[in-house]
N, C-alpha and C positions, 0 to 999 in steps of 0.2 A: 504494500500500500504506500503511497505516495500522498503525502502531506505537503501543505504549506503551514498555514495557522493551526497552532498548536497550544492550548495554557499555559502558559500564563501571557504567553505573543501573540496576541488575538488583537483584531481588529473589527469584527463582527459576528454573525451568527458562525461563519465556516470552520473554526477552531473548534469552539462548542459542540457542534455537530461532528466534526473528526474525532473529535477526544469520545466524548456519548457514543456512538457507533462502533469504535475501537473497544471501549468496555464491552458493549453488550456481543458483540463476535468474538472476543477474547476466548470463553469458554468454548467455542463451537469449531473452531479453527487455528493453527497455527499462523502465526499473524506477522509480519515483518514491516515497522512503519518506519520509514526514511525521512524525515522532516531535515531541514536547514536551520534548525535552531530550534532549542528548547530546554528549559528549566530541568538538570540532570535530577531533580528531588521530585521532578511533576512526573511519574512514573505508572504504570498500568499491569497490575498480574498478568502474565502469561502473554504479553506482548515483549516483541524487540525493539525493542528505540534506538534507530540510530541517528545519531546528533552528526551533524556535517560541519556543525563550529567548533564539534573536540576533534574530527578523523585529525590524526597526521598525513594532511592530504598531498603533500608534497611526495607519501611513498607509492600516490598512486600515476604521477607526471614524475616519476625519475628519469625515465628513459625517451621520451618523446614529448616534443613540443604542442602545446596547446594553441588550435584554431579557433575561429569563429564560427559561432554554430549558426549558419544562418542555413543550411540544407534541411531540415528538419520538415520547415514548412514546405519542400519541395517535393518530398518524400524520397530523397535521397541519403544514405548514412554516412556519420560523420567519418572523414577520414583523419587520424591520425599520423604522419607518415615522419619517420626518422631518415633521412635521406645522407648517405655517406658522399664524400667528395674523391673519388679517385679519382678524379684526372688533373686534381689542381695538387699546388707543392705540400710538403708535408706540412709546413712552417703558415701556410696561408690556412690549409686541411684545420691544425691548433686552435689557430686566431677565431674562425666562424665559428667553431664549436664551443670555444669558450666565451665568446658573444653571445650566440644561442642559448648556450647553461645561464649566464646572468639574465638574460631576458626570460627564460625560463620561470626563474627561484624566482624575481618580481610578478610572473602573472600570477603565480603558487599562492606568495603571499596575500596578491588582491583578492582571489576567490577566497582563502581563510579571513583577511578582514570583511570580508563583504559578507558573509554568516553568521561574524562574533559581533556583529554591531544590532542594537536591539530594533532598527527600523528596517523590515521586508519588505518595504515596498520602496516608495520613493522615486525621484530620478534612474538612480541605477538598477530597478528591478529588471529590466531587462537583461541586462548583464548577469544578475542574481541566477533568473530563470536560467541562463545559458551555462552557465558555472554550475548548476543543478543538475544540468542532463548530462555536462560531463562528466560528473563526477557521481550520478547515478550509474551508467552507462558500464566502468568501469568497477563499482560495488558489485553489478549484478553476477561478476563474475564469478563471483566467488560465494552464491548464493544459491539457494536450491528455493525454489517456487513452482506453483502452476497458474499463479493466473495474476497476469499485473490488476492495481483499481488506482484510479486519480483521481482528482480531488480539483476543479478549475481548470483554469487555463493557466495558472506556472507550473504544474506540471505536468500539463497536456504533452508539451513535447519529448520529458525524458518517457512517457508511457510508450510513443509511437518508435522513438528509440527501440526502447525493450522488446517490444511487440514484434519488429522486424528481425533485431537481431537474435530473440531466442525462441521465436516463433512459437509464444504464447499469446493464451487469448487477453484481450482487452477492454477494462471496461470505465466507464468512463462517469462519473459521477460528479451534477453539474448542479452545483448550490446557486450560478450568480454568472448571466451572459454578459458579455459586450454590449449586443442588445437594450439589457436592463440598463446598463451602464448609462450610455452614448445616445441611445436610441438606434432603428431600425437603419439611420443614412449611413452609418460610420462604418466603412470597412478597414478595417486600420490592421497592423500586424499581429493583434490580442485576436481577433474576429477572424483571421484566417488561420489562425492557430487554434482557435476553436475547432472550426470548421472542419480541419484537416485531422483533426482526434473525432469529431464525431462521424468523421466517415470511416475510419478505422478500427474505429470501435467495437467489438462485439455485440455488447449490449450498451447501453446509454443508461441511468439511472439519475430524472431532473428529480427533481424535491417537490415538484407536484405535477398536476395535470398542464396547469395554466405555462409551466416554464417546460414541459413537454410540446405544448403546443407550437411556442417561438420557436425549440428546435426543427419541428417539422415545415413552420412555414419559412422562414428567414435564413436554415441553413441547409432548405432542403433533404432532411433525412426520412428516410421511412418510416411509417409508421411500426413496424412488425420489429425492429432494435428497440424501442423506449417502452422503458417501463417504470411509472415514477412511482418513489418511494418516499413518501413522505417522512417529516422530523419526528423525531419524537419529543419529548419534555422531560428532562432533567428534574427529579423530583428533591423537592425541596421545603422547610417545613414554616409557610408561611404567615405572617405574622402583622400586627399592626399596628404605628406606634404614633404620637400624641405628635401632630402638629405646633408649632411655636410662631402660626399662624388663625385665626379664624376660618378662612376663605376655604373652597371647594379648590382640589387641585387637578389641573388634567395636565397629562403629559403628554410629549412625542418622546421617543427615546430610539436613536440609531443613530448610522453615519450622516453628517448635516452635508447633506451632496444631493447635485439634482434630481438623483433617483429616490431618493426619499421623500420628496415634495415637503423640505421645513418651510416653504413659502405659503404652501395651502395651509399650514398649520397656523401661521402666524396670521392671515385672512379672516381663516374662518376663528381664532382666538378675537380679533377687533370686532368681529360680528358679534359675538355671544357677549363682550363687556357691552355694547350697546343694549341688550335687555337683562343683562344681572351682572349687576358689581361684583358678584359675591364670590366670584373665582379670581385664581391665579392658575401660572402656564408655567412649566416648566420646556427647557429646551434641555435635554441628556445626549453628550454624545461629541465627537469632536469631525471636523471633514474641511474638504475643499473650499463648500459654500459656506462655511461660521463667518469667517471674517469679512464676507462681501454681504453677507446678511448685517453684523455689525456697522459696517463702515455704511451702507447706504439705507444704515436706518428706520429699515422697512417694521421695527420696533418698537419704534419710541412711540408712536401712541399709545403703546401697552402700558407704558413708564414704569411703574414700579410692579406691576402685576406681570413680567415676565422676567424670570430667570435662566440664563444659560451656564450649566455647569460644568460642561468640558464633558472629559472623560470621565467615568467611572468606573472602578473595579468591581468584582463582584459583590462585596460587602455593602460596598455605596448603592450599587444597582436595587441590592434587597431592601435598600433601607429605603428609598426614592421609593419605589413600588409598594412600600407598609403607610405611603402617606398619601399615596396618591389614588385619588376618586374617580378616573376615567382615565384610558387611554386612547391614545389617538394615533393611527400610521397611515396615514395620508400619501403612501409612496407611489409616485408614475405606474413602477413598475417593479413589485415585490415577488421575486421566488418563492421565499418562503414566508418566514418574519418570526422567526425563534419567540424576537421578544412581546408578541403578544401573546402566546401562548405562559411566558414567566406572569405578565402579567395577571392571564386566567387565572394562576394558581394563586394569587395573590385576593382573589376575589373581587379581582377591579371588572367592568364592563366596557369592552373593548370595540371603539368604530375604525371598520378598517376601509381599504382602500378595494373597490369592486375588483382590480388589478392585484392581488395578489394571492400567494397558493393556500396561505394559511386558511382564508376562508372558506376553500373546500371542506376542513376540515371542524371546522371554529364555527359550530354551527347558530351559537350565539350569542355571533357578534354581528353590530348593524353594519351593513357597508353601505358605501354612496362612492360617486366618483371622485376621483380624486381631484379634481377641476372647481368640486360644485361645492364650495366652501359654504352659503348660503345654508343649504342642503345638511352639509355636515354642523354646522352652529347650530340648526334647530334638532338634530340628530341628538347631539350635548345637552341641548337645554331641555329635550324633553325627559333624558335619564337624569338629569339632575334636581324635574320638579313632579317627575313621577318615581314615588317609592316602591310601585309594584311593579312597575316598567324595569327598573334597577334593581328590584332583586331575581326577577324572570332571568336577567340577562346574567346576574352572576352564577344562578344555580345551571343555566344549560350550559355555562362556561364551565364547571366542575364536572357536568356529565362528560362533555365532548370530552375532556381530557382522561377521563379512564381507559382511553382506547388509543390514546398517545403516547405510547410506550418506544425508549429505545429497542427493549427487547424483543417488541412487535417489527421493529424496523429491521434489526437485523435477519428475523427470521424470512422476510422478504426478500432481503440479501444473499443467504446461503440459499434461497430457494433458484437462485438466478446463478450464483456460483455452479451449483449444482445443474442446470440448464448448459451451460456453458460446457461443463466437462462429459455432460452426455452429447 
């Protein structure tokens, strides 16, 4: 299995979901998880972890110069190639090889810093992904498996790597497209490295119907490969604690980027202070759009009745969720959304976005579109001035989730494992 986000290096739902998933197959399989970084204490019974910021990965570039992996997306494999000089002097023969070895022991080192630094994404992810497949590529040798699973698009292309070179099967497990990202116009090099794993693929496993759908219309796959496997919920023992406020709280909580719609949020937030003072808004969550959300102000009317708190860790997350009265995910376009299901458990009453997968399954929560802010404000105001409307939605929220299990997800999983090897 091929990871990226992992516990404690998380940046949204897909860590969560890798770690959850990994537990509940733990027992049912032999499991080998390859991650580029992770807390050597954050550990899992009967799984392997292997950390790619402790390899001594320089024993695996001793002998051969490292390229750019840009074949991948071509479906061509990566070559390697040590090339000797016999026809030049012996003394010139020295000189380029010990120019090669220092250029060498420098790319070594960057792939090792580029693992040990706590930010996976960023500028140089691309780099990251490529230092990933290499030095996947070369792990697998020394590994005994039957069946690659990925995890996204960073490591979509060490899977088709493996896939070619040890001619096993492949399967591909898709939390979060370009798609969702970008939207539908952006084909960019993330979107055709999608692409080029979901045609490779064995089996396809989106995280629900609705992100099964985008793959068959937008990147072209069959229907007869996709089989989506919904989240399950991390069970946890929820609780509720005393405000050092008056007011009614409604949250958004995730990455503040434009697939999250925090713009719808904070709309339809101005709409519902116009017929009841009596709430406050929190923003939870850190992204691209915070700061262009901040600097152009689109808040301040809220003035002191909205809060943005960054990130949060788990701890903060539960404590957020024991104070808060509604939740809100308002996203373009949501794969899954882990965190309204934290919140179910929490016995909050959750309005989602008609766009995403959780609703399949979240069978009582309101959705509205994610545009029609109006819509969603009066959606708010009528769980916040109807008591039996609010407790309807929290108790179907408790049902839906008895059937939310990791270990219903995995048994899905080895059912398609098991497909695979027959």
């Amino acid at each position: 299995m091929l990871g990226w986000e992992f516990p404690p290096e998380i940046s949204g739902g897909l860590g969560i979901a890798n770690y959850n998933l990994c537990k509940a197959l733990a027992p049912k399989t032999e499991l080998i998880l390859v991650l580029p970084k992770t807390d050597p204490n954050f550990r899992i019974p009967n799984v392997k972890v292997i950390d790619l910021s402790r390899l001594k990965i320089e024993e695996y570039f001793e002998e051969e110069s490292l390229r750019e992996f840009e074949a991948v997306i071509k479906e061509k494999r990566i070559a390697f190639d040590f090339t000797p000089y016999p026809q030049r002097k012996e003394v010139e023969k020295k000189r380029i090889l010990k120019k090669e070895k220092k250029e060498r022991s420098l790319r070594v080192k960057t792939i090792h810093n580029a693992f040990s630094t706590s930010e996976l994404y960023g500028l140089d992810v691309y780099d990251k992904v490529r230092y990933y497949t290499e030095i996947v590529r070369r792990l697998a040798s020394n590994l005994e498996f039957d069946i690659i699973h990925v995890h996204d698009w960073m490591t979509c292309p060490a899977g088709v790597v493996l896939q070619k070179d040890f001619r096993k099967p492949l399967v591909a497990h898709i939390h979060s497209l370009n798609v969702d990202r970008l939207g539908s116009e952006k084909r960019d090099w993330i979107f055709t490295t999608e692409k080029q794993a979901l045609k490779n693929a064995d089996i396809i496993i989106p995280v629900s119907q609705y992100t099964g759908s985008i793959i068959r219309e937008f990147y072209r796959i069959p229907e007869k490969k996709i089989f989506p496997v919904h989240n399950g919920v991390e069970k946890v023992h929820p609780f509720r604690s005393e405000k050092n406020f008056p007011e009614k709280l409604i949250l958004f909580m995730g990455r503040i980027t434009t697939q999250k719609g925090p713009e719808f949020f904070l709309e339809a937030a101005s709409r519902i202070l116009e017929r009841n003072d009596n709430v406050r808004f929190a923003v939870a969550g850190k992204g691209d759009k915070l700061q262009e959300i901040i600097e152009s102000g689109a808040y301040s009317e809220l003035g002191a009745k909205i809060h943005f708190t960054g990130f949060l860790n788990r701890t903060e997350v539960h404590h957020i969720l024991s104070i808060t009265d509604i939740f809100c995910m308002p996203s373009v376009s949501e794969p899954f959304g882990l965190a309204a299901l934290e919140a179910a458990q929490f016995g909050i009453p959750v309005v989602l976005s008609k766009r995403s997968g959780v609703a399949e399954v979240l069978k009582g929560a309101m959705t509205v579109d994610f545009w029609d802010t109006e819509k969603m404000a009066e959606i708010i105001q009528q769980l916040l001035s109807d008591q039996e409307l609010y407790d309807s939605a929290v108790k179907q929220g408790y049902k839906d989730l008895k059937k939310l299990t990791w270990a219903a997800s995995a048994r899905k999983v080895m059912a398609l494992y098991s497909r695979i090897m027959n």
